[in-house]
N, C-alpha and C positions, 0 to 999 in steps of 0.2 A: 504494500500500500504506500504510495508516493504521491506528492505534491508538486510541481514544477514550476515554479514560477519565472516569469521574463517580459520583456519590455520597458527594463530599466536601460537608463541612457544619462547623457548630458543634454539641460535645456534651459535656457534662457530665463528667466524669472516673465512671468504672466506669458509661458508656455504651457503645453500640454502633453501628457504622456498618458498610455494605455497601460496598465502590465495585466498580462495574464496569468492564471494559475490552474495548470491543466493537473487534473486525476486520474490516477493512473486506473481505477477502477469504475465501473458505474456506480460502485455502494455508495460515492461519494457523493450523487444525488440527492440523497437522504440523508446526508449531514448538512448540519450549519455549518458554515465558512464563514473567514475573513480575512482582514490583512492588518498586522500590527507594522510598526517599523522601530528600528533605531538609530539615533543619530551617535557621533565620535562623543564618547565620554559619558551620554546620559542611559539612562535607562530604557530597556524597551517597552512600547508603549500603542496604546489599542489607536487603531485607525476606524475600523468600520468592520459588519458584520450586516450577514444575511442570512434570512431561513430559510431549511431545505425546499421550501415550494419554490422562492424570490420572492414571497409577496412583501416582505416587511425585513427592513433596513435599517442599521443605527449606525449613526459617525458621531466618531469622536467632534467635538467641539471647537477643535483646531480645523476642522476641514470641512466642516459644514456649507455647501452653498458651493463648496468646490471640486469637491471628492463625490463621486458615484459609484457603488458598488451593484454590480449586477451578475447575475449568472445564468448560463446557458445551459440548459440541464442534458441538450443531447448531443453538446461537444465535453460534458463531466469538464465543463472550464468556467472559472468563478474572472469577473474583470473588476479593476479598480480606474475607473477613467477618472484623469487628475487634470485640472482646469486650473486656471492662474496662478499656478505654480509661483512660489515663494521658495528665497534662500534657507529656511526655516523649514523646512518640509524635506532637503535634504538627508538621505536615510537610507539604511538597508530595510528595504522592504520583505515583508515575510508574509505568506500566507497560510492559513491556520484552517483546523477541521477538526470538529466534534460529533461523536452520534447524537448527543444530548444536551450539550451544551449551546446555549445562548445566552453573549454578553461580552463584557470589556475586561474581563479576568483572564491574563495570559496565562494563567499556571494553570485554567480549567480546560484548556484546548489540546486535544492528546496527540494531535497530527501537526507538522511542522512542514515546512518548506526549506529550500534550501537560503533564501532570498537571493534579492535584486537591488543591483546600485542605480540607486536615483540621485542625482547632484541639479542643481537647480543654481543658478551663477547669476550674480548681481549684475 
């Protein structure tokens, strides 16, 4: 059972970027996902999550209004599409999978990613 994630890059501030996080299985259908990140020196930290259907979504506070989390249930691939992109957003990106879990508790997410560099430049 694996996670993969990518479409991290370098981009401009008030750019945009996609990453995707593909499933290696279809069980992952049925789990909640998300994407936390971390930036140099802080701690890792919740970005957004969605329910195994898609219907219902929650973003961290920092990315509200910018960040979209959606998932495609018949490519088993979950997306974070990131819109006006901030130096502050810079981060390894990770996406996360629970059978059970829904929420912003990284220690409650049993499934990991390998992440993805996102760098966003003044």
């Amino acid at each position: 059972v694996q996670l993969q994630a990518s479409g991290g890059g370098l981009v401009q501030a008030g750019g945009s970027l996609r990453l995707s996080c593909a499933a290696s299985s279809r069980t992952f259908n049925s789990y909640y996902m998300g994407w936390f990140r971390q930036a140099p020196g802080k701690e890792r930290e919740f970005v957004a999550t969605i329910s195994w259907s898609g219907t219902t979504t929650y973003n961290a506070d920092s990315v509200k209004g910018r960040f979209t989390i959606a998932r495609a249930r018949a490519e088993n691939t979950v997306y974070l599409q990131m819109d006006s992109l901030k130096p502050e957003d810079t981060a390894v990106y990770y996406c996360v999978a629970d059978p059970r879990y829904y929420g912003t508790k990284r220690e409650n997410y049993a499934y990991w990613g390998q992440g993805t560099q996102v760098t966003v430049s003044s």
